[in-house]
C-alpha positions as CSV (number, residue, x, y, z in Angstrom):
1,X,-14.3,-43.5,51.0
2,X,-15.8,-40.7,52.9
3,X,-14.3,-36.9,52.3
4,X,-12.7,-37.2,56.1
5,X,-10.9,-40.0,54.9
6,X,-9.8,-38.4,52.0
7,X,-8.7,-35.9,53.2
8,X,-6.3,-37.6,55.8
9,X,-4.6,-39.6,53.0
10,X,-4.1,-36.3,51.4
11,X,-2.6,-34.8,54.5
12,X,-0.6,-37.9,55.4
13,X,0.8,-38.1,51.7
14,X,1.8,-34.9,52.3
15,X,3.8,-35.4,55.2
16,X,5.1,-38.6,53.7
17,X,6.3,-37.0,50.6
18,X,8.0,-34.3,52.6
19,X,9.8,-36.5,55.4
20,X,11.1,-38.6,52.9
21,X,12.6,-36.0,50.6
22,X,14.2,-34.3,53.5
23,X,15.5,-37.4,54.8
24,X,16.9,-38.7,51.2
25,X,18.4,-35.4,50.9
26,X,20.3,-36.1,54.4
27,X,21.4,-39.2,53.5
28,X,22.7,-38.0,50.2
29,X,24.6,-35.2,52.1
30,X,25.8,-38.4,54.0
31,X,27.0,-40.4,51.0
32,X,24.4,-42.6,51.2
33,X,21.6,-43.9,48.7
34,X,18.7,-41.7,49.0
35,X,16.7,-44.7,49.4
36,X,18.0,-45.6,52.9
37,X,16.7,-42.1,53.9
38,X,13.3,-42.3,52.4
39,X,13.2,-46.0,54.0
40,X,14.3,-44.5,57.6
41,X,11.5,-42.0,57.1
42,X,8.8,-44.7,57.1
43,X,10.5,-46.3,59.9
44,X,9.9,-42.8,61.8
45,X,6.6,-42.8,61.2
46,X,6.1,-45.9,62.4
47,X,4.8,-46.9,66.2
48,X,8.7,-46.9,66.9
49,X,8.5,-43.9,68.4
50,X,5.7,-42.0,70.9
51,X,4.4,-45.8,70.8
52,X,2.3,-45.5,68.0
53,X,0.6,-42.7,68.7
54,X,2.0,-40.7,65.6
55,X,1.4,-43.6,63.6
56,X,-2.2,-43.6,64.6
57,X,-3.3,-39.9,64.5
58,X,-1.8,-39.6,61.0
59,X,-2.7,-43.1,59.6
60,X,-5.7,-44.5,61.0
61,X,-6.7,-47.8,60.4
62,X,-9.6,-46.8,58.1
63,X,-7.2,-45.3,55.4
64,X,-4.5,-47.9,55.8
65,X,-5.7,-50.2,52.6
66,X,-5.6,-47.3,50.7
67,X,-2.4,-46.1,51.6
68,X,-1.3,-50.0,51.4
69,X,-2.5,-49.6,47.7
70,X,-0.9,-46.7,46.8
71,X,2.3,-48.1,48.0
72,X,1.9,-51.3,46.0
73,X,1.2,-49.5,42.7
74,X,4.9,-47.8,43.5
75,X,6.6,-51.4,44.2
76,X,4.6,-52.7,41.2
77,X,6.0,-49.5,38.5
78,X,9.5,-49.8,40.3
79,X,10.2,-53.4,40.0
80,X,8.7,-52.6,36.1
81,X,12.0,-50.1,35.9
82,X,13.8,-52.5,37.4
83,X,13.6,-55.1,34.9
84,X,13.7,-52.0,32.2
85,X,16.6,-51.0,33.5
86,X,18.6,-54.1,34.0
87,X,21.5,-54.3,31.1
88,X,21.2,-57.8,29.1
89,X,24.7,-57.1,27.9
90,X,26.4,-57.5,31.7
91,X,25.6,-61.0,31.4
92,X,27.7,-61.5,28.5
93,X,30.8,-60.5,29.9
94,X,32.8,-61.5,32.8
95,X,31.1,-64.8,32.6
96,X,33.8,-66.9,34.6
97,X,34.0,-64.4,37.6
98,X,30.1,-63.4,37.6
99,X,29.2,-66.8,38.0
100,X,31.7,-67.3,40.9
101,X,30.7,-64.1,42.7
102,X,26.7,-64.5,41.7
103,X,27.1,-68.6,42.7
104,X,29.3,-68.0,45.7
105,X,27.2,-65.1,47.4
106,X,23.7,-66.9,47.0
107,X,24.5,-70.1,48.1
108,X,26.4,-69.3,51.1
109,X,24.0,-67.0,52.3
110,X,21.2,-69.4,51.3
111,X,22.8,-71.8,53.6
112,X,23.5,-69.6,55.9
113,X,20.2,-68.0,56.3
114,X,18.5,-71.7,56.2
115,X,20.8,-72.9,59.0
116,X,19.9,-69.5,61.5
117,X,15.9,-69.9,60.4
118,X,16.1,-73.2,61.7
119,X,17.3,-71.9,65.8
120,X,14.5,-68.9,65.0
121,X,11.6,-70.8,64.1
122,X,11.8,-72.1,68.0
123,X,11.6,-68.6,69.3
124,X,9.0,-67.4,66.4
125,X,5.3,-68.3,66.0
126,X,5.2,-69.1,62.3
127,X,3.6,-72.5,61.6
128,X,5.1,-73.3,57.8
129,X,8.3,-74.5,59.2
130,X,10.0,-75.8,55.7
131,X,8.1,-72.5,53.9
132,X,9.9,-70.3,56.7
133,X,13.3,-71.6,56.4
134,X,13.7,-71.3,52.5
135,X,12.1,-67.9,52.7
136,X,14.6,-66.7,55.1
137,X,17.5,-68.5,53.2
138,X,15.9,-66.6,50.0
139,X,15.8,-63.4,51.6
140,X,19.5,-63.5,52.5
141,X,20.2,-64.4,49.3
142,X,19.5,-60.9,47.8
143,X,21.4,-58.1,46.1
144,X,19.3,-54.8,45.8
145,X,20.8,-54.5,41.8
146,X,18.9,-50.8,41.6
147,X,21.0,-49.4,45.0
148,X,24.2,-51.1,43.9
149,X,24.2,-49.2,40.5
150,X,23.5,-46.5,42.3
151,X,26.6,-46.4,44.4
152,X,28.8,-47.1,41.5
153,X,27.2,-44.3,39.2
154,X,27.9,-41.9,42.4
155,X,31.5,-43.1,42.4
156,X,32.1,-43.3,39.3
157,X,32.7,-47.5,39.5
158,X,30.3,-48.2,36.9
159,X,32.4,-48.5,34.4
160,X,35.7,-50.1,36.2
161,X,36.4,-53.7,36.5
162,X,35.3,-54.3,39.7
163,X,32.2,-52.3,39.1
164,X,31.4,-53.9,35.9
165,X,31.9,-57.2,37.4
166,X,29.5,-55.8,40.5
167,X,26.4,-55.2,38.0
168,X,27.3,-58.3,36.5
169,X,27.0,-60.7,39.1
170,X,24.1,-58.7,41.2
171,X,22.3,-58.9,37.8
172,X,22.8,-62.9,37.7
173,X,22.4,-63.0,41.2
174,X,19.3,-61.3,41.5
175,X,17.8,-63.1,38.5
176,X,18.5,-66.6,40.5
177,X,17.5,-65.5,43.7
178,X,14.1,-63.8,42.5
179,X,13.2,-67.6,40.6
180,X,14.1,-68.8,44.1
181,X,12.2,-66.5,45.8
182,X,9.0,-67.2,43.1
183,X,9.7,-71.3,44.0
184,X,9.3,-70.4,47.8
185,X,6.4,-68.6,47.7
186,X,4.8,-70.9,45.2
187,X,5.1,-74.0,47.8
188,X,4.5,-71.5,50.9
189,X,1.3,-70.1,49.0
190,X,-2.5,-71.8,49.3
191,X,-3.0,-72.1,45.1
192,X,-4.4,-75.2,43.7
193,X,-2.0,-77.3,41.4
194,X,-3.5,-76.6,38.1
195,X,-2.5,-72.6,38.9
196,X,1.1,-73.7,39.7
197,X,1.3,-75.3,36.9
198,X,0.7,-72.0,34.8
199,X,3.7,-70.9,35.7
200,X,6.0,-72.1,33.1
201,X,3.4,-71.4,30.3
202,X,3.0,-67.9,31.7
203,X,6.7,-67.0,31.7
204,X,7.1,-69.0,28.0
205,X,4.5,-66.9,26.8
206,X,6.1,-63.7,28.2
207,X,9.0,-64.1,26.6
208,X,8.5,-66.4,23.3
209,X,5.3,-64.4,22.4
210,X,4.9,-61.0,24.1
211,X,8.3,-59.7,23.8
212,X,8.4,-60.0,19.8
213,X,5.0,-58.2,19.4
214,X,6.0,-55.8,21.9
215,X,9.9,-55.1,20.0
216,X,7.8,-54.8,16.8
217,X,5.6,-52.5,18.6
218,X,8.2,-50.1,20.1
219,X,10.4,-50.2,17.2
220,X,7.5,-48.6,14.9
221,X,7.6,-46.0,17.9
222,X,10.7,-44.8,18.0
223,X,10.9,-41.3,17.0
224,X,13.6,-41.5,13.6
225,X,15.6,-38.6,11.5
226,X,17.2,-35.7,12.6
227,X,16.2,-34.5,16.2
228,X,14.7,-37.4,17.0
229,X,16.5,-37.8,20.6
230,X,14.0,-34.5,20.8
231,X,11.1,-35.9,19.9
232,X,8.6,-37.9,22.1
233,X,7.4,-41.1,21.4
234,X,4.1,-40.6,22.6
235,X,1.5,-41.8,25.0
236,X,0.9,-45.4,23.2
237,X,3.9,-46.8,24.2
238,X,3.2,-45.9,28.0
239,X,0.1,-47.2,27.6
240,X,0.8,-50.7,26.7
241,X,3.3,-51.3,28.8
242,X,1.3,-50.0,31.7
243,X,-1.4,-52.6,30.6
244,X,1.5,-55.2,30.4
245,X,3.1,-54.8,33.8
246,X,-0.2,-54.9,35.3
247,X,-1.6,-57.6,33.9
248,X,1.3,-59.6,34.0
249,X,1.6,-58.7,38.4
250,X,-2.1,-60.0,38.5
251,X,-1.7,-63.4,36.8
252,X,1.4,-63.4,39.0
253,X,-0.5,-62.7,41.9
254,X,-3.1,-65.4,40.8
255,X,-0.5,-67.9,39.9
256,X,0.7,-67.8,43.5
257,X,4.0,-66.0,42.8
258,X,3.4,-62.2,44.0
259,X,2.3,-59.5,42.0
260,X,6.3,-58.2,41.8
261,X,7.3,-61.0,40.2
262,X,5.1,-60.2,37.6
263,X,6.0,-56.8,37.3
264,X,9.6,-57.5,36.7
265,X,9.3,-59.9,34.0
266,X,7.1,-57.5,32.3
267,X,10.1,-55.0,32.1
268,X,12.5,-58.2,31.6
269,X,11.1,-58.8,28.3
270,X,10.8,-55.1,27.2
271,X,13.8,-55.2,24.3
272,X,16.7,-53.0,24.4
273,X,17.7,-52.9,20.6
274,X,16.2,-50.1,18.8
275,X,13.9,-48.7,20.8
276,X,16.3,-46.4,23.2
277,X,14.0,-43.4,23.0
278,X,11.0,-45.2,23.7
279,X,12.3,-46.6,26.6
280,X,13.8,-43.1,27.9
281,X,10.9,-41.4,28.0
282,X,9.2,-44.3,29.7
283,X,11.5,-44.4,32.4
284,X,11.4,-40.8,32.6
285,X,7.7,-40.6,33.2
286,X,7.8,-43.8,35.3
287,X,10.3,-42.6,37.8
288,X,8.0,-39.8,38.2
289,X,5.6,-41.8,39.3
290,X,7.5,-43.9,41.3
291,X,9.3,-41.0,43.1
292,X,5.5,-40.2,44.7
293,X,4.0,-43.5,45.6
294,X,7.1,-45.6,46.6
295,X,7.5,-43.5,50.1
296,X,3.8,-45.0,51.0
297,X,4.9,-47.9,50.4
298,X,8.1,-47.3,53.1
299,X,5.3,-45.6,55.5
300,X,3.3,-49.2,55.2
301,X,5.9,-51.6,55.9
302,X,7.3,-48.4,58.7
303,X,3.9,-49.0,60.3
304,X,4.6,-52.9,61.0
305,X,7.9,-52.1,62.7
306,X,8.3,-51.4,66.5
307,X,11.5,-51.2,67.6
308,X,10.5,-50.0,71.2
309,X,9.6,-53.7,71.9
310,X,13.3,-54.7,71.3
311,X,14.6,-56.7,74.2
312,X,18.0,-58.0,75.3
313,X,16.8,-61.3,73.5
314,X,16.1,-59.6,70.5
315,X,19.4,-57.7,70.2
316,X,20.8,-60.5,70.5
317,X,18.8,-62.4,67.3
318,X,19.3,-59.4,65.4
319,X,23.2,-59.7,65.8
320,X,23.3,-62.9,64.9
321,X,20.9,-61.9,61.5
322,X,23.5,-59.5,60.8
323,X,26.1,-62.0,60.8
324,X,24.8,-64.5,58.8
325,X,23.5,-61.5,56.4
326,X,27.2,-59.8,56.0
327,X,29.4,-62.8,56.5
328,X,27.0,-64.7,54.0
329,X,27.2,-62.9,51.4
330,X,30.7,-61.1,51.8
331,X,32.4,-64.2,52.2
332,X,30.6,-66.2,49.1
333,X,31.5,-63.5,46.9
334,X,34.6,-63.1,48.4
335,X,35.4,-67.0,47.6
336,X,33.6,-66.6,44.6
337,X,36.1,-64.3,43.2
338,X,39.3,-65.2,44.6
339,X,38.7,-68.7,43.0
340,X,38.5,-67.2,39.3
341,X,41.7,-65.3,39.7
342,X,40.6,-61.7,41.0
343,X,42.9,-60.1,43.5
344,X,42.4,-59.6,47.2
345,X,41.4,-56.1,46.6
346,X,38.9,-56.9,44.3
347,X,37.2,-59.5,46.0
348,X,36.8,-57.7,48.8
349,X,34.8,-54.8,47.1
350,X,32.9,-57.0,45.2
351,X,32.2,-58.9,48.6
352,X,30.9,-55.4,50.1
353,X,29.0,-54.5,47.0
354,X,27.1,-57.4,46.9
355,X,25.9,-56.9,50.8
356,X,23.8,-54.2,49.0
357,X,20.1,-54.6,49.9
358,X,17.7,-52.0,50.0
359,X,14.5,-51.0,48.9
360,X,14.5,-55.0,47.4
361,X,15.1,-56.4,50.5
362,X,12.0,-54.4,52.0
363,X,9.6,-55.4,49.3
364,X,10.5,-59.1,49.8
365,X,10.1,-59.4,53.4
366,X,6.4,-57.4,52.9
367,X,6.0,-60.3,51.2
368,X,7.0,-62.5,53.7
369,X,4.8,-60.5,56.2
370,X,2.3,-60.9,54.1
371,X,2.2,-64.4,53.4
372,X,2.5,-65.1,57.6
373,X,6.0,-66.4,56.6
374,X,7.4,-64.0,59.2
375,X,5.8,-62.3,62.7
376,X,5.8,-59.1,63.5
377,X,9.1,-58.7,65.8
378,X,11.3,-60.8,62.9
379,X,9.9,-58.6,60.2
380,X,11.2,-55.6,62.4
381,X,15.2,-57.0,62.7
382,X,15.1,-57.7,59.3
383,X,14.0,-54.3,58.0
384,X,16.8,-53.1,60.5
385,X,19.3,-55.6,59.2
386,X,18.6,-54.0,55.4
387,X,19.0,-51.6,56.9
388,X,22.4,-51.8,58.1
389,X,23.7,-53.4,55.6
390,X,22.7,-50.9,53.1
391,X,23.9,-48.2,55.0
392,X,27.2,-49.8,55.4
393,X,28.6,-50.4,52.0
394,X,29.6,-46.8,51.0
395,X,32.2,-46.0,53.2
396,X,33.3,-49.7,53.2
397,X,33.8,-49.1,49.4
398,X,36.1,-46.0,50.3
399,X,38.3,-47.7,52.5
400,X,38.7,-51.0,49.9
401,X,38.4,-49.5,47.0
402,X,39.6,-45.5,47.1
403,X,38.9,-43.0,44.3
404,X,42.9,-43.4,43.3
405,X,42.3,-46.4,42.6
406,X,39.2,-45.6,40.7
407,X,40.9,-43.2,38.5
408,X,43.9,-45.2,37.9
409,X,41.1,-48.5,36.9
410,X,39.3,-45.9,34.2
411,X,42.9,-44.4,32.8
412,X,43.9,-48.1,32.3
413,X,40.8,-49.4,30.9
414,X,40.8,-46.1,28.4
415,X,44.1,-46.5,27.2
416,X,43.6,-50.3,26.1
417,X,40.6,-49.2,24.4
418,X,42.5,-46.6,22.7
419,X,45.0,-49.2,22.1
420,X,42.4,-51.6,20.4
421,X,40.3,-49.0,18.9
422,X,44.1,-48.0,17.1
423,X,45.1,-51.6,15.9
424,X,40.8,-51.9,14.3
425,X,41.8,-48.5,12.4
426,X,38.9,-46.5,13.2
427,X,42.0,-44.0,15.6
428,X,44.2,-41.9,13.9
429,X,47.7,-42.5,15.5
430,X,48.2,-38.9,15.4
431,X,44.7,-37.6,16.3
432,X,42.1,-36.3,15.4
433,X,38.4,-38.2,14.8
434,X,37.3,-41.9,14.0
435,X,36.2,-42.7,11.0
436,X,32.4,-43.0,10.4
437,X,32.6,-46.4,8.8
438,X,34.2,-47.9,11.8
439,X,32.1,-46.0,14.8
């Protein structure tokens, strides 16, 4: 790389960096995700407007791979945190309902999505027809779990029923539809047998092998005694599992499955009991990380959508797209729930929860991109329909599920835990603290 070049990355990461934390800051001011911001931001920058001629002064095609790198290390560390982050415990509760929502919501937009891929593959030049129509089903399929928790922490769901139930079945869901998504792109891909067959020894290994090592390793890491919340693990710890999330993305990669895959499992596997410090100050430093090379990534996948070109044709593909997307997924969940007792209410803002997409939805169709799964003007309305969709369940959640009833949910839920907590013996019935022994 010449110094010209690097300097124009410098420059253009500059203005990335800054467009994007304006813009999340906008949309926060909105009551939106600060994602959907930093996502419109590399939509801006994109040949969507002055017809590329933005897009080309500030990223020319010489310094695209590396800014296409950058961006993929940022995907690679946030689907890492991802897995990290995702709470083994929701799975354990709520099982009836979670597997109605979870169920309900993938296969109806599966089917969905697989029924409207079938009309667009005649107006669309992909040549993979089967590999085409389960990717789009798979894409539909999807529940951005990071966004959605999100949301709920910044109206104070997370710990309510309904947004209990929310993590819940976006966690099953999203575990389902990314093994879906792996399957597709396994048959879509070019890799000989004997690497899809690595597959199932890979993901054995990851999780019969590498995750006891790795507990054993954390565990001796964790800082004990008094203060120890102060203390820092230390730089092992994010070394190795920098090692392990990229090693495990490149025999992803190599097995035909996507280097994200890869990454995820990597922080699937990472265990949760007795190494909370360890993994704090990992995410800590991760985020970091993330926070600066994830808008390249938005600026990359920006650059490959131009809305200018938009037609009366194409308005009218992307409103069917947005049906199938919403009425997919709103109405499986919406069955989904209703069928294992939950109320109207409920099921409808579990139903608008779940149409939650996001920063996941972008990675995936990159991948689709990518992989010549979808053209150029597809890949376009579906960024838009993420989009929308995204953008859309906030105030949806206020009208369907207002902060009254939020309160009222939390007040309930505290007073049977009271009530419990009272009948164990570890409350006082007239005050004061729990007893140690029964914390």
């Amino acid at each position: 790389m010449t110094s010209h070049e690097t300097a124009i990355i410098m420059v253009g990461l500059a203005l990335i960096l800054t467009l994007a934390h304006v813009l999340g800051r906008l949309a926060r001011r909105c009551g939106q995700p600060a994602v959907l911001g930093e996502i419109l931001a590399g939509v801006l920058l994109g040949p969507t407007l002055f017809h590329g001629t933005l897009s080309d002064a500030v990223f020319p095609l010489d310094v695209r791979p590396m800014l296409s790198t950058l961006g993929n290390l940022g995907v690679a560390l946030f689907m890492f945190l991802v897995g990290l982050e995702l709470d083994h415990r929701l799975l354990r509760g709520n099982k009836r309902a979670a597997v109605g929502v979870s169920v309900g919501s993938i296969v109806f937009s599966f089917g969905l999505g697989a029924a409207l891929a079938v009309w667009l593959w005649n107006h669309h030049t992909v040549d993979n027809r089967l590999g085409f129509v389960l990717f789009i089903g798979a894409a539909m399929s999807i529940t951005a779990f990071p966004v959605l928790a999100r949301i709920l922490t910044d109206r104070g769901m997370q710990h309510t029923r309904v947004g209990a139930l929310a993590m819940t079945s976006a966690a099953a869901g999203d575990i389902v539809a990314w093994l879906l998504l792996a399957a597709v792109l396994t048959f879509a891909g070019n890799q000989s047998t004997w690497q899809v067959l690595l597959i199932l020894p890979y993901a054995v290994g990851m999780v019969a092998v590498v995750r006891p090592l790795l507990g054993r390793f954390l565990i001796t890491r964790e800082p004990r005694g008094t203060g120890a919340s102060e203390r820092a693990p230390g730089a092992a710890p994010l070394a190795v599992l920098t090692v392990l999330l990229l090693v495990s993305g490149a025999l992803s990669e190599w097995f035909g499955m996507h280097f994200i895959i890869g990454a995820f499992l990597a922080g699937v596997i990472v265990p949760h009991h007795g190494t909370k410090q360890v993994r704090a100050a990992v995410v800590d430093r991760f985020k970091t990380i993330t926070w600066m090379l994830l808008p390249a990534y938005f600026t990359v996948a920006g650059l490959n959508v131009d809305l200018s070109t938009v037609d009366r044709d194409g308005l009218g593909e992307l409103g069917l797209i947005l049906l199938v997307a919403i009425g997919g997924k709103f109405g499986g969940a919406y069955l989904g729930a209703r069928a294992t007792g939950l109320s109207g209410r409920s099921a409808t803002s579990l139903g608008i929860l779940m149409n939650t997409r996001g920063l996941t939805e972008l990675i995936i169709l990159g991948m689709g991109l990518q992989l010549g799964l979808l053209d150029s003007d597809l890949y376009s309305l579906m960024v838009v329909m993420a989009l929308v969709t995204t953008a859309m369940t906030a105030p949806l959640l206020r009208w369907a599920y207002p902060r009254q009833m939020v309160d009222a949910d939390l007040r309930e839920l505290a007073a049977e835990w009271e009530a419990a907590a009272r009948r164990a013996g570890s409350v006082p019935a007239a005050g004061g603290k729990p007893s140690e022994a029964k914390r």
